[in-house]
C-alpha positions in Angstrom: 74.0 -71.4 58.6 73.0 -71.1 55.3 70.1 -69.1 55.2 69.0 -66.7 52.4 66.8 -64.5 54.7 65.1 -64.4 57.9 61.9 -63.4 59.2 62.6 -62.2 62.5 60.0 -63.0 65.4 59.7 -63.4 69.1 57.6 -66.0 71.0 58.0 -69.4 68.6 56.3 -71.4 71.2 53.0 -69.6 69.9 53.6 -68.9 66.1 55.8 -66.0 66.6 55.0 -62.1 67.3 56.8 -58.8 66.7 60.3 -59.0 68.0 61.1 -55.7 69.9 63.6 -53.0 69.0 66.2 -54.5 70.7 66.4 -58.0 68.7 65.8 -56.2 65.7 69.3 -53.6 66.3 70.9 -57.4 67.2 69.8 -59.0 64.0 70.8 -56.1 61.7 74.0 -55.7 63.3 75.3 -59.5 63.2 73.6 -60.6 60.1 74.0 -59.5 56.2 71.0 -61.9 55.1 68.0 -59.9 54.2 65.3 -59.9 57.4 61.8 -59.3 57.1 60.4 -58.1 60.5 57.4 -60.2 61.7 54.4 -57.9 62.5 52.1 -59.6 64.9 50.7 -58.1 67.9 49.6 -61.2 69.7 49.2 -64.6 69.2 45.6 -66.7 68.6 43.8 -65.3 65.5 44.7 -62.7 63.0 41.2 -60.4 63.2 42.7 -57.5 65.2 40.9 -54.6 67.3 41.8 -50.8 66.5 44.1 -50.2 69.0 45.7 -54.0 67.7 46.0 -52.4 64.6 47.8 -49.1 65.6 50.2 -51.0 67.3 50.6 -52.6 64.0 50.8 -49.2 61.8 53.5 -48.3 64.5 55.6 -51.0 64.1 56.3 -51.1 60.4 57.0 -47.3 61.2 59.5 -48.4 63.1 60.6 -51.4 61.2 61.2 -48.9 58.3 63.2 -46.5 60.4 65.7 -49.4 61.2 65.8 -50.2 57.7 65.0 -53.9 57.5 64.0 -55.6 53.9 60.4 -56.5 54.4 57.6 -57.0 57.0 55.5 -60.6 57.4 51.7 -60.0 58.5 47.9 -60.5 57.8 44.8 -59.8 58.7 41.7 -61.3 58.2 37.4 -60.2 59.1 36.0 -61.7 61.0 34.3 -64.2 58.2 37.9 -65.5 57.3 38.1 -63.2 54.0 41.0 -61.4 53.7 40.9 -57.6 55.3 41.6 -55.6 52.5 41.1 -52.4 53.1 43.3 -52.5 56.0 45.9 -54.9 54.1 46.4 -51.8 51.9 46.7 -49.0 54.5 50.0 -51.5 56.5 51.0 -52.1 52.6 51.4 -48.3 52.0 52.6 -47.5 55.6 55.7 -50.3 54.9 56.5 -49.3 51.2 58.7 -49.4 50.3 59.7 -52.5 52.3 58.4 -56.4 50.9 55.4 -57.8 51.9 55.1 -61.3 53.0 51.8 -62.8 53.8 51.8 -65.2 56.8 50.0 -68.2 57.3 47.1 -66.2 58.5 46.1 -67.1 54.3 45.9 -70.8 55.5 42.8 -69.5 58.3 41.2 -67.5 55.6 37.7 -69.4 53.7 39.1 -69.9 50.4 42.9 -70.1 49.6 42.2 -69.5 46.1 39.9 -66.5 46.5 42.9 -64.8 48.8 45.8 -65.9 46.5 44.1 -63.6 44.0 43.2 -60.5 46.4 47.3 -60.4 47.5 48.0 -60.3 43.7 45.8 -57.7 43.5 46.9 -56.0 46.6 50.8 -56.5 45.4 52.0 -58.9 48.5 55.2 -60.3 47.3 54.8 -63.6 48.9 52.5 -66.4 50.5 53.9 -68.2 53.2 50.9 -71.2 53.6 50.3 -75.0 54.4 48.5 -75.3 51.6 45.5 -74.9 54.3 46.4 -78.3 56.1 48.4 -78.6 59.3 51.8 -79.4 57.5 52.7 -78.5 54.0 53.6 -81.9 53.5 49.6 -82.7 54.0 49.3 -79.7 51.9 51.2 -80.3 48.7 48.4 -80.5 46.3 46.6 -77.4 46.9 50.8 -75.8 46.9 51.1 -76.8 43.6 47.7 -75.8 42.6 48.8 -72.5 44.2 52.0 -72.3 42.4 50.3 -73.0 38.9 47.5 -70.1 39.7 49.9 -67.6 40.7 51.5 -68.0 37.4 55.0 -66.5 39.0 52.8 -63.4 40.0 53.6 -64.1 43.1 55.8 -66.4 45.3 53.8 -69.1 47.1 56.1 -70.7 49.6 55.6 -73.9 51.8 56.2 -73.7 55.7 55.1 -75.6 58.8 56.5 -78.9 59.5 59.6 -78.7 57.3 62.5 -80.8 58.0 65.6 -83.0 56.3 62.7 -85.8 55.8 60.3 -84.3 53.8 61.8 -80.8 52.1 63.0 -82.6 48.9 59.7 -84.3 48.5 57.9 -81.0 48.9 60.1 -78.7 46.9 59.6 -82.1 43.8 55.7 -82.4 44.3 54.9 -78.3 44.3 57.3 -76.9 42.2 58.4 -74.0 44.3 61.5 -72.2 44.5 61.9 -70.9 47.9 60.8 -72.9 51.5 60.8 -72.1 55.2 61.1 -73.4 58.5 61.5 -72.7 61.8 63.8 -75.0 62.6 63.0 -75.0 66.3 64.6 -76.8 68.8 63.8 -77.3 72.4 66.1 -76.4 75.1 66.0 -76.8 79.2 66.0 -73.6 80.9 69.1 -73.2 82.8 67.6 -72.8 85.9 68.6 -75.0 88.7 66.2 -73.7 91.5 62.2 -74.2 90.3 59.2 -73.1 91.7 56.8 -75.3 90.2 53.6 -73.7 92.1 53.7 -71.1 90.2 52.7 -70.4 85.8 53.1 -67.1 85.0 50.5 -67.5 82.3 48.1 -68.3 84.3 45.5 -71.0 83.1 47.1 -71.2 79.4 49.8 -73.8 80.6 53.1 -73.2 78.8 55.9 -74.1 80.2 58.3 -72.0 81.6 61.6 -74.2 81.4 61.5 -75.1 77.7 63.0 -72.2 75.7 62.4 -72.7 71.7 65.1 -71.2 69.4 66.2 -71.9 65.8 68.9 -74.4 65.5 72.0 -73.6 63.9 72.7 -77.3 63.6 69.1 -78.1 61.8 69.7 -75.1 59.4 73.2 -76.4 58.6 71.8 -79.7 58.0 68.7 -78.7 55.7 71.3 -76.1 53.5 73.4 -79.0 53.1 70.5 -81.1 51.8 69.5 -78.7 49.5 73.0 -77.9 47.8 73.1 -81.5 47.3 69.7 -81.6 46.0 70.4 -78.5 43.5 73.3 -80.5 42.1 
């Protein structure tokens, strides 16, 4: 569709988690775009438990045994710094795969603070919102990102990108790679419903809207962007 690589995650409907072994054999074997393994244990916030972080440590093991490119995570204690001991232990259990930072940076207490600890720490990339909801509510502190990183490392925008705005954020923050989801909502297939029932319990989500990534809203945003380059 025009993609240059893909970070590959289950669960969109709550920020994505680690895709199992299964999606990743699928992805390597249909696509020949880089793909950078999401490693996520669970959704809600990114200050994990011990046995959270085994399962972690385990996963890039196996991430690297099916040879991806790179791995996307973060972790954060509990007062919203950066956990950098840990950070380095999942950084020298993936090498020699990339590491991409998620937007777990956007929930830690100072953006600028972290930007330099992931330098330090050797993190490829920042994906971030610039700390706001949206990147395009986050531009400023994107391009104040971009000028502190000083090409050290790459600071790109996600959350809330689409054909209206991605022009307007690449032109006010001065980046040179973006991401989005590019989710679409689409009606389960099932004819028979038995609405009495929410097999999540009291965390209502429903279970006949399936998120995916559009093809279509990929095409369309690639398109925008060759245009754009010209």
């Amino acid at each position: 569709s025009g993609a240059h690589r893909v970070e590959l995650c289950s669960n969109l409907n709550i920020g994505g988690t680690t895709p199992s072994r299964g999606l990743i054999e699928l992805a390597k074997e249909n696509l020949s775009i880089e793909i950078y393994v999401m490693v996520r244990p669970r959704g809600g916030d990114f200050c994990y438990s011990g046995l959270e972080f085994e399962v972690m440590k385990r996963d890039i093991k196996n991430a690297k045994k099916m040879k991806v490119d790179g791995v996307v995570l973060g972790i954060l204690k509990p007062n919203g710094q950066i956990d950098v001991p840990r950070m380095r232990e999942l950084i020298q259990i993936a090498h020699p795969l990339k590491i991409t930072f998620h937007r777990a940076f956007d929930k830690s207490r100072d953006l600028f603070e972290s930007l330099d600890t992931l330098i330090d720490l050797g993190v490829e990339r920042i994906l971030t919102s610039g700390g706001e909801d949206k990147a395009i509510n986050g531009v400023d502190t994107i391009r104040e990102l971009v000028c502190r990183a000083d090409e050290r490392i790459i600071i790109m925008p996600g959350s809330g990108v689409n054909i209206d705005n991605i022009r307007q954020i690449i032109e006010d923050t001065g980046v040179k790679e973006i991401h989005l989801s590019a989710r679409k909502k689409e009606d389960s297939k099932m004819t028979y419903r038995n609405l009495k029932i929410n097999s999540g319990g009291k965390i209502v989500i429903s279970e006949h809207e399936i998120f995916f990534a559009s093809e279509d809203i990929i095409k369309e945003i690639s398109n925008e962007l060759k245009k754009y380059r010209k």
